[in-house]
N, C-alpha and C positions, 0 to 999 in steps of 0.2 A: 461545341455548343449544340443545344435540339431546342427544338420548337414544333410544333404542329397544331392542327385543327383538333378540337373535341366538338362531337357532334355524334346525333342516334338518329338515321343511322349516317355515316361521313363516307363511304366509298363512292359518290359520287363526287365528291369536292375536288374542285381542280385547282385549290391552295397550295397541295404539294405539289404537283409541275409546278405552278407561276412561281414556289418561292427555290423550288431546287433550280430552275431558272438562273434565278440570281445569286444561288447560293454559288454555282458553276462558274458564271460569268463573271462574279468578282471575287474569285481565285479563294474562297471564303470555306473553311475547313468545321461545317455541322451540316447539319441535317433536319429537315422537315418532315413530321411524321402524319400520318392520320390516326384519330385515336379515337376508336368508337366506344363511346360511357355510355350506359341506360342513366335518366333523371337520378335514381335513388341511388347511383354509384357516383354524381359529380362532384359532391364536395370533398367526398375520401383520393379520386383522381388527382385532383386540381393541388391535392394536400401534398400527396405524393412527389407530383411531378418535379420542384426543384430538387427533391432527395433525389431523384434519377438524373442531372446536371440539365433538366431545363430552362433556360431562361426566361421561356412565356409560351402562350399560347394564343389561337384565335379559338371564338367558342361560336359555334353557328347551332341550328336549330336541334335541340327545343330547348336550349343552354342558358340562352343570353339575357334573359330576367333572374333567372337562377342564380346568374353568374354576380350580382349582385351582392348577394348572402356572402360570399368567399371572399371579398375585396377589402382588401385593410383604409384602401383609398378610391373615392370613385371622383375620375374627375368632371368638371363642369358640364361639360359636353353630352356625356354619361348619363351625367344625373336627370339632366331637359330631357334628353331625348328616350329614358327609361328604361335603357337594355346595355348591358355590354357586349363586346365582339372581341374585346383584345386586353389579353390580361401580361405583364410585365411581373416579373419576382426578381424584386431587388431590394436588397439589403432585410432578406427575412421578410418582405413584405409583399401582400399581390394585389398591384395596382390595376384599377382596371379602366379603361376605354372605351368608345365608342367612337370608331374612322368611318363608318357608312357616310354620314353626311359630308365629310370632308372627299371621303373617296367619288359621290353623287355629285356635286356641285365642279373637284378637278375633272370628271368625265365630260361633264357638262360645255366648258371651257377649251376642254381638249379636242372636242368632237365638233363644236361650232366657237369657233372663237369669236363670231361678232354677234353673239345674242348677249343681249346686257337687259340685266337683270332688273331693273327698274324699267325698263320698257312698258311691264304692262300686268295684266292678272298671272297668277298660275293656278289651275285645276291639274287637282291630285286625286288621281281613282287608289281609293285604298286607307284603310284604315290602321294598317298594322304597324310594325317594327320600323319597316321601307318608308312607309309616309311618315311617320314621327321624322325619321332619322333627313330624309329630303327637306320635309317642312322648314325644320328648327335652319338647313343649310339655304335655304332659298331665301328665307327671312333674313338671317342675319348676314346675306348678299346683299339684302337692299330690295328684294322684290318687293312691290307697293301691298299687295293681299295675294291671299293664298287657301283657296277652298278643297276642301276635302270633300268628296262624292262617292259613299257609301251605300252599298246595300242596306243594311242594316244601318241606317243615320245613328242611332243612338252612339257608337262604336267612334264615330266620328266627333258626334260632337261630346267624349269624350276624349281625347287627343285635343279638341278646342278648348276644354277648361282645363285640360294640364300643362298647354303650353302657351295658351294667351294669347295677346295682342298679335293683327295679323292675320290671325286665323278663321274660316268660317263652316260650318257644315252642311251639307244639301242634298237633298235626296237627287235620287238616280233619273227622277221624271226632270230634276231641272239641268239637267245637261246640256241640251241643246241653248239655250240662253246662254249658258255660261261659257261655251264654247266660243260663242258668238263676239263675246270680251277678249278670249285667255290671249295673250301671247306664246304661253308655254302649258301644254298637256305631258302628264307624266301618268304611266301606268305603275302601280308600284304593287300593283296583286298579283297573283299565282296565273292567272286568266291568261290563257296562249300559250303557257311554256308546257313544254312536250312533255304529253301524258295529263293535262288539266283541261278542263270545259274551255271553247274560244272567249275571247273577248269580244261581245258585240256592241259596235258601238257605232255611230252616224255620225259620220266628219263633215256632215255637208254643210255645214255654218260656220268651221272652223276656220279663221283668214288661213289663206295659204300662206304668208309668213311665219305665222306662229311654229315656235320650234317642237316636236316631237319625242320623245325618251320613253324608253321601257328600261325599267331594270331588271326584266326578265334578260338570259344571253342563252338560252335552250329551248328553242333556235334561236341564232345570232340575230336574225330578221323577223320577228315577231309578225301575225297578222295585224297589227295595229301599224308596225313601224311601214311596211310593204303597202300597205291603204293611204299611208300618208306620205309616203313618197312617190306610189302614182299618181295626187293629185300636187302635185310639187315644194308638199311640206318639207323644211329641212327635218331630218332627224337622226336623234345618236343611240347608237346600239349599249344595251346593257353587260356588254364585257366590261367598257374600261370603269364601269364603276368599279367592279372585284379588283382589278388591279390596280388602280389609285388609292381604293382602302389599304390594299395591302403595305402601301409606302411608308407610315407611321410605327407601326410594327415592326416591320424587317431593321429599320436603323435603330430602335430602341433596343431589339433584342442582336445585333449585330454589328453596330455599330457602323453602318454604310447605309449612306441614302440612295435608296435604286431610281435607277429610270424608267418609266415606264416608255417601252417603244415599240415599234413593228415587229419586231424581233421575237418580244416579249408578248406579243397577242397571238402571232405564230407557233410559239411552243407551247401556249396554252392550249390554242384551240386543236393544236396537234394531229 
């Protein structure tokens, strides 16, 4: 059996160790490939791939709206949150997914298990794929509101009218206020991870309970996460999102639900 990432360009994605990982560890006889498509090659790829004994793929950047157009089925999840990541071919057909949210919220759980999600606000820096796909997972947790805090507001409170009740948009001057509520900060932009402009941002209103998340994982320790842990915020690092996404995929195209454990962040980060 195969499977792999599509992505322009994929040589960083560290898909292949996490899922040859599991592929190893449960005595499991395919393979996970990386497969770099330019845009205007992805639908002839995607066409291709069960002729070559695929059974699915994950599709990461600049793919996952694309990924759309090729889907004989998109499911629920999918459809709210506007991107796909994980596409299934079965029975002639290529189903397709979207595990970010479910992968964001099990990271979440897994990395502080007594932050409960109704507790209180959460502010979301970021307007893209990351914040849809967290949003739609924080809401339908049960968190009371959920602001979105964009550069560019328009971008935001676009994601507010496509996904409704719940959600609000705010510019980057009302931050501190909004800190001043959240229980839970999430960075879900490019800002900090290696090789991008920092994140700057003033934690000094932010309660020291409130819990902390990047889903940046390059570096493991973001400057946002490191700022909020000397001031004794909890917070969880953006590896185990990648690898709790990955758990919906590997059993559909494999038929074994994996565990996500120490072992398995170890051969990642390798």
């Amino acid at each position: 059996m195969l499977a792999g990432v599509i992505g322009w360009p994929v040589s960083h994605s560290r898909s292949p160790r996490l899922h040859g990982y599991w592929l190893r560890h449960y005595g499991i006889t395919g393979h996970y490939v990386p497969l770099a498509v330019r845009r205007q090659d992805f639908g002839a790829a995607v066409a291709m791939l069960p002729r070559l004994g695929f059974v699915g793929a994950n599709v990461t950047l600049p793919h996952k709206e694309a990924a759309f157009a090729v889907c004989d089925d998109v499911e629920p999840m999918a459809q709210r949150i506007g991107a796909v990541n994980t596409l299934i071919f079965q029975d002639g057909r290529v189903v397709g997914r979207n595990t970010d949210g479910y992968g964001f919220l099990a990271n979440l759980r897994a990395g502080a298990p007594t932050w409960q999600p109704t507790a209180g606000p959460a502010v979301l820096l970021g307007a893209g794929g990351g914040a849809r796909a967290a949003a739609v997972a924080l809401l339908d947790a049960g968190v009371p509101s959920v602001t979105l805090v964009n550069r560019t507001r328009a971008r935001a409170e676009a994601v507010v009218d496509a996904l409704g009740g719940g959600l609000a948009a705010a510019d980057w001057s009302d931050l501190p206020a909004l800190l001043a509520d959240a229980t839970l900060l999430v960075n879900t932009t490019s800002l900090g991870m290696t090789g991008q402009p920092p994140l700057e941002i003033d934690l000094t209103g932010l309660s020291p309970k409130a819990l902390v998340t990047d889903i940046v994982y390059a570096p493991l320790e973001t400057q946002l996460l490191a700022s909020a842990r000397a001031r004794g915020n909890p917070t969880v690092d953006g590896l185990g999102m990648l690898l709790h996404q990955a758990v919906p995929g590997f059993t559909a195209w494999f038929g074994t639900a994996p565990e996500v454990t120490p072992a398995l962040r170890a051969a990642v980060l390798g």
